[in-house]
C-alpha positions as CSV (number, residue, x, y, z in Angstrom):
1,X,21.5,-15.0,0.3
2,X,22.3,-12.3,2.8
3,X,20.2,-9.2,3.5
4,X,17.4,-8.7,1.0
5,X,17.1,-5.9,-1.4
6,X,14.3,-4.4,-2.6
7,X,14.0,-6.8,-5.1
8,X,13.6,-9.4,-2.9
9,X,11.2,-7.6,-1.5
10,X,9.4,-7.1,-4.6
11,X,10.0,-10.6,-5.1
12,X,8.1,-11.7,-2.3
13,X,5.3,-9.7,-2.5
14,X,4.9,-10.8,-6.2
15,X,4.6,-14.6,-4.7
16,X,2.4,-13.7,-2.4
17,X,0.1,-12.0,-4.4
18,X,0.0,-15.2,-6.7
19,X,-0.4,-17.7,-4.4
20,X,-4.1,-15.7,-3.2
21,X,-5.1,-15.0,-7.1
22,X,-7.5,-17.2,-8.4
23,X,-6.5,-17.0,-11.9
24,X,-3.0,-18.8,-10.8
25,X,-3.2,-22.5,-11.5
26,X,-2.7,-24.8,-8.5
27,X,0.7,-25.7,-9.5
28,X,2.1,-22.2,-10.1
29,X,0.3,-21.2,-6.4
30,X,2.0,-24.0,-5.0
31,X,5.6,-23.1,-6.7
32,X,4.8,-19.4,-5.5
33,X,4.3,-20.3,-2.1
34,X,7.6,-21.9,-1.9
35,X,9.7,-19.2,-3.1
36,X,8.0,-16.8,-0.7
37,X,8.6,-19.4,2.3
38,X,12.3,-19.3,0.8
39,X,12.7,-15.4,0.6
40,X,10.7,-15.2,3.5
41,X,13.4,-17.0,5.5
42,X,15.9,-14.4,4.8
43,X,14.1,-11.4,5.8
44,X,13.2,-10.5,9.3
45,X,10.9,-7.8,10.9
46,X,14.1,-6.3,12.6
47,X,16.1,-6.7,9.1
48,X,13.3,-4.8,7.6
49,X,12.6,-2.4,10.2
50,X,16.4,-0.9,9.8
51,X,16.2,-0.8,5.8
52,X,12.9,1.2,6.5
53,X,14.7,3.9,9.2
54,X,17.8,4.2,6.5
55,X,15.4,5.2,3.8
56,X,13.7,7.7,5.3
57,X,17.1,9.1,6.5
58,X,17.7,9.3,3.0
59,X,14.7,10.8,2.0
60,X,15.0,13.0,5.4
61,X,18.8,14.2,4.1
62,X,17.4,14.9,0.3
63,X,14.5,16.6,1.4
64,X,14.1,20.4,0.9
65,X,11.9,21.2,3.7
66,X,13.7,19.4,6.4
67,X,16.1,22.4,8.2
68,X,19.5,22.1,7.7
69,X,20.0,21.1,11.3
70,X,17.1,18.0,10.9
71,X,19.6,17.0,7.5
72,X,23.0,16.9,9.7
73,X,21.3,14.1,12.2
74,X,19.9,12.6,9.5
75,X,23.2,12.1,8.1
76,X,24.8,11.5,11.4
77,X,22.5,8.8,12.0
78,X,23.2,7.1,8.6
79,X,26.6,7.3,9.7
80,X,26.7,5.2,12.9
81,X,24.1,2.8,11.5
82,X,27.1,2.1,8.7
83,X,25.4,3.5,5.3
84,X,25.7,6.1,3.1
85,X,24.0,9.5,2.9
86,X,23.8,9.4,-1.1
């Protein structure tokens, strides 16, 4: 596994939230916990950090109310950090 998507993301906040719930048995808490440790391993605070910035260049470049000079660095900055503006 490389980068993590949203999914993953999803993913991991899913296990999480099972291995806290009370009305998970002990045996799916403790299968929960290791899938998070797994997905956990592939996603760092930097990793996430950067996904965060792209999307709200993204949002920044889509949004109506942001002046059409505030859209161009927005897209310039997508640009150097290698993704796309759509």
């Amino acid at each position: 596994m490389g980068r993590n998507t949203g999914t993953d993301e999803n993913k991991l906040r899913g296990y999480k939230a099972a291995t806290h719930n009370p009305r998970v048995s002990n045996q799916a808490r403790a299968h929960a916990q290791q899938e998070a440790d797994k997905l956990s391993n592939y996603t760092s605070d930097e990793e996430r950090h950067e996904e965060n910035v792209k999307r709200g260049l993204k949002a920044a470049v889509h949004n109506p109310r942001v002046t059409e000079s505030g859209r161009r660095g927005a897209k310039d900055k997508l640009n150097e950090m290698g993704a796309p503006a759509e």
